[in-house]
N, C-alpha and C positions, 0 to 999 in steps of 0.2 A: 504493500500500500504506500503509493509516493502521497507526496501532502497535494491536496486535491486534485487526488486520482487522477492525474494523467500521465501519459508514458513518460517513463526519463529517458532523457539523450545521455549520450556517452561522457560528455563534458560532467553531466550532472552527478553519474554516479562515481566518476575519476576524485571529481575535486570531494565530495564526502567521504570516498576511501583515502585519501590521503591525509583528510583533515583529520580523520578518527584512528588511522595508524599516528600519525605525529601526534596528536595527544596522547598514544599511546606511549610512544617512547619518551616523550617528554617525563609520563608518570613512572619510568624506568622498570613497565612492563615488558614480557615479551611469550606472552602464552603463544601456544601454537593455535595456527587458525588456517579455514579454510574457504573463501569467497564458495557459495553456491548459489542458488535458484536462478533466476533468469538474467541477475548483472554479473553473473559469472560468463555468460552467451556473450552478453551485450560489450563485456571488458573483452572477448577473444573475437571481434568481430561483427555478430551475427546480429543486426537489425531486427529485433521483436518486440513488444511491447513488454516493458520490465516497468516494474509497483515499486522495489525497496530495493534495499541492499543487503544480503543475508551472508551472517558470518558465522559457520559452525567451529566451533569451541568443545575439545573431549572433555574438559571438566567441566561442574561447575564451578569453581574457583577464577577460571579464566574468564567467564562469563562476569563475575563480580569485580576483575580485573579491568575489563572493559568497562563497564558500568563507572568504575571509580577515576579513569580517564576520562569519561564522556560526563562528568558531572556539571560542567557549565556549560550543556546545554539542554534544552527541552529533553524531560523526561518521558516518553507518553505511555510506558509499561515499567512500571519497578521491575527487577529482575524477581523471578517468583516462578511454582512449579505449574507447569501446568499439565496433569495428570491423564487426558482426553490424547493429548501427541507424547506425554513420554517428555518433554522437555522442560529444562529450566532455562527462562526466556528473557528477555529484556528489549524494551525498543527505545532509539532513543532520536531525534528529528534535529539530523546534520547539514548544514546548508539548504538547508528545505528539502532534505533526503530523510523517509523512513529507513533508519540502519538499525536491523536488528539481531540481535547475536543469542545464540543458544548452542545449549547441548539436544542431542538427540539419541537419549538414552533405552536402544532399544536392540535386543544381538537378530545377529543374521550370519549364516556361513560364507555368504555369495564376499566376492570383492570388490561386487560392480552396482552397490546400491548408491546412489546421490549423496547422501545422508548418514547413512545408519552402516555402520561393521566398519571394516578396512579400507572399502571402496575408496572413500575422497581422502584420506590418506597416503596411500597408494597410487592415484591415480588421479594428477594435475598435471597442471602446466605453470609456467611460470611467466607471468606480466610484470613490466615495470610500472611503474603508476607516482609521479614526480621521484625522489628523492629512495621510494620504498622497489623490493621485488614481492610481487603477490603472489601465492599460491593462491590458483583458482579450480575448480573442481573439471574434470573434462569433456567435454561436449556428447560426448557416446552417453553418460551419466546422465546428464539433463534432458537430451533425446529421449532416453526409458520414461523420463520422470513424465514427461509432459505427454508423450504414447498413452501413458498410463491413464492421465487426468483428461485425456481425451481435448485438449487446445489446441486445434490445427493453426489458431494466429503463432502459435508459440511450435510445436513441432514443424510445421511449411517449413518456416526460414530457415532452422536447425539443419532439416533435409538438406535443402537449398545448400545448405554450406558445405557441410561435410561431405555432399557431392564434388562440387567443387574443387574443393583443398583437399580430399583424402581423411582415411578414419581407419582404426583398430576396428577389424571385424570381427574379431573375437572379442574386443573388450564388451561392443554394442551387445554380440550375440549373449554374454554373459550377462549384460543387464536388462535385455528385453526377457528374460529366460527368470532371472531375479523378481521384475515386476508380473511375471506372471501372463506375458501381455499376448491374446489369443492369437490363433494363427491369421487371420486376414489381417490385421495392425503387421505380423510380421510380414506378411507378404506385400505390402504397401512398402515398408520401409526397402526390401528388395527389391522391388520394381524401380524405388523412387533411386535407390545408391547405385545398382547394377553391383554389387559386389559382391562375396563368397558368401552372403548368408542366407540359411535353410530355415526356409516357412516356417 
């Protein structure tokens, strides 16, 4: 959710990550983190409409880390649990950016879920963004996610790209296989990529 809902541009979500990493190091934190949801697309290229800026965080601690950086600005969620997603959350309203940071405290074997296991650990890219390098989570990851939620504004472009530029097809195949995602969603994504993946 960007501050009244409209999509953010790339400018928009650059200058709120860098604002919210330099208060970070300013408060001589340095939790591990990992840029996901759709300004992780929008940071590696891809034109969609993106709400916020989502930073996953393995602890809570780093979550109250963040929070204690971002204190002089608009609060709009105390960091708190929320029991419904498994997450302890926080949002806090950066440059006119919803930037919200959580744990996503939930197991899974796969290494290819967005969020949740190894996956966005394991499996980024690295953006510069002024002064900072970002780990961002990787576009095969967000493709499953958004397959999943069923948003062709938000999987098209995804397609679109990773057409384009090339992709892990094993990593996609691990996470369409992860979300569970039926055979015609797979078979769309193979038509759409032409690559090695099976329905």
């Amino acid at each position: 959710m960007g501050a009244g809902g409209a999509s953010l541009r790339l400018v928009d979500v650059t200058s709120a990550l860098e604002t919210t990493l330099t208060a970070l190091v300013a408060a001589g934190a340095d939790p591990a983190y990992r840029v996901g949801g759709t300004g992780a697309a929008l940071l590696q290229g891809v034109r969609l409409p993106t709400g916020d800026l989502d930073l996953l965080v393995a602890r809570r601690e780093d979550v109250d880390a963040f929070a204690a950086a971002l204190s002089s600005f608009p609060c709009l969620h105390a960091a708190s649990w929320l029991a419904a997603s498994s997450q302890y959350f926080t949002r806090y309203e950066v440059n006119g950016v919803h930037v919200e940071i959580s744990t996503v405290e939930q197991e899974t074997g796969s290494d290819a879920m967005e969020c949740v296991g190894r996956g966005p650990w394991e499996h980024y890219v690295v953006i510069p963004c002024g002064p900072h390098r970002v780990p961002v989570v990787r576009l095969e990851l967000r493709l499953a996610t958004e397959l999943r939620r069923d948003r062709p504004d938000r999987y098209e472009p995804l397609l679109d790209h990773l057409a384009a530029r090339g992709f892990d097809a094993g990593l996609l195949n691990r996470a369409m296989t992860a979300r569970g995602l039926p055979a015609e969603r797979r078979r769309l994504v193979h038509d759409r990529l032409h690559g090695d993946l099976h329905p």
